[in-house]
N, C-alpha and C positions, 0 to 999 in steps of 0.2 A: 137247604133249610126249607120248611114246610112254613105254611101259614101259621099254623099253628105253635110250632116253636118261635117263630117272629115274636106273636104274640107273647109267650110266656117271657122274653128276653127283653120286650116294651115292657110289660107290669112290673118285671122286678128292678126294671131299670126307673121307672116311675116312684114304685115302693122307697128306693134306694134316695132318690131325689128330694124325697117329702122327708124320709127319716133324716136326711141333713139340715131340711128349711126347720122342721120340728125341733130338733136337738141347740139349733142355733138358736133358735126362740127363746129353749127354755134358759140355756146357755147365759143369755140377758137376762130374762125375768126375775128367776130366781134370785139374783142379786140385788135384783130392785126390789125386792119382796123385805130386803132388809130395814126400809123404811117403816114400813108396818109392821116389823116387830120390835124394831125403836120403843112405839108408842103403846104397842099392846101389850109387848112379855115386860115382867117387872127386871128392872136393873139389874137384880141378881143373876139373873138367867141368862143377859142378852150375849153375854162373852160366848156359854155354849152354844146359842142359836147362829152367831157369828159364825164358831168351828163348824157347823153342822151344815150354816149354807156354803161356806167355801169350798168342805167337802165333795157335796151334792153337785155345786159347780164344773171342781176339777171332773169330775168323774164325768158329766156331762160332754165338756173338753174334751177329755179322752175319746171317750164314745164316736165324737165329730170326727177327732183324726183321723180314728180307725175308719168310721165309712167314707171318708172324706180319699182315704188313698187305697183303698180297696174294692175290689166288683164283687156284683151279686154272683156267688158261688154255692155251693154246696155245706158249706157253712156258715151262712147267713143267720142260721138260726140262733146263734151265738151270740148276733144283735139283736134278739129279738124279733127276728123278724121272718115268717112260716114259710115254707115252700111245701105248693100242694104236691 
């Protein structure tokens, strides 16, 4: 292996690390976020906004697994995530 490659297998292994600490973040957040819409959306609404963040949640979930048990590959880009 070259220096160079070293390098690109540190960044995406970096990239890789940050897209888990990020996804777990929002993972939390967004759930918390359903306090403020408690107070904000009117009663009628809050059941959809309910379905809408549980949604956004799982999907999040998912997302973690998946980079959580997989390496940066060749498609990566699948998560979002660019290879120059």
């Amino acid at each position: 292996m070259t220096a160079a490659s070293d390098f690109v297998s540190y960044i995406e292994k970096l990239i890789y690390s940050w897209m888990r600490t990020l996804i777990l973040l929002g993972s939390i957040l967004v759930p918390c976020f359903l306090i403020l819409d408690h107070i904000v959306i009117p009663n009628e609404l809050f059941s959809q906004f309910l379905i809408y963040r549980f949604i956004s949640t799982a999907l999040l979930v998912i997302q973690y697994a998946v980079l959580r048990f997989t390496k940066p590959g060749k498609f990566s880009f699948s998560m979002g995530i660019s290879q120059q």
